[in-house]
N, C-alpha and C positions, 0 to 999 in steps of 0.2 A: 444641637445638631451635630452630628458626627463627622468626624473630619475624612478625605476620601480623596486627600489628596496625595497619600504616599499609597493608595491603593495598586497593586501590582507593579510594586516597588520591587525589582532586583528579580521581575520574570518576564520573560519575553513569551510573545505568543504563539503558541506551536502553530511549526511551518503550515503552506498551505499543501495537504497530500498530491504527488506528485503519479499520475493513472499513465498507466502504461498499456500495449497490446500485450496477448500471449506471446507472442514473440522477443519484444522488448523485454517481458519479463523473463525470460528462457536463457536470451542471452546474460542479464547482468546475473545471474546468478549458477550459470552454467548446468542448466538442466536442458532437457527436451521439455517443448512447448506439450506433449502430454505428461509432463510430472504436473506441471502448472495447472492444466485441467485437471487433474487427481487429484490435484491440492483443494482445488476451488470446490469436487466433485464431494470430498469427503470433510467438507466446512475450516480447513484450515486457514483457509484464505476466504476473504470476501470479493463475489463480483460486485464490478462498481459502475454498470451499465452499460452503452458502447458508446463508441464515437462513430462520425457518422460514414461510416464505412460496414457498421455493423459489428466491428470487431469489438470481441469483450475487453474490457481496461478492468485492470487490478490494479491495487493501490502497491506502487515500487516497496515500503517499507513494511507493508505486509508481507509480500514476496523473501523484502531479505531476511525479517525475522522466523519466517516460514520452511526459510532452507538453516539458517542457522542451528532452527533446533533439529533439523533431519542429519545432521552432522556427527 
């Protein structure tokens, strides 16, 4: 029998994604909310459905790694 007790030993497990509106995502990274839809438009970012106001929510750490590399 295999031992499975030092299984995911010294990793923790990635955070839960944190969804934001166009706007919320606009301001933490200092763009306009249509760079965000350009983003989302031309697949760099994934939408991640809405909440229920309708508004689209993207994932915060796509966003940052999204502007990072526009940099």
């Amino acid at each position: 029998m295999a031992d499975t007790t030092t299984a995911g030993v010294g990793s923790s497990p990635a955070p839960a994604p944190i969804h934001v509106d166009t706007m919320t995502a606009a301001v933490a990274v200092a763009v306009r909310p249509a760079t965000i839809r350009s983003w989302a438009n031309r697949g760099r970012i994934a939408r991640h459905g809405q909440d229920h106001k309708g508004r689209t929510m993207y994932d915060l750490q796509e966003v940052m790694d999204a502007a990072q590399k526009s940099v």
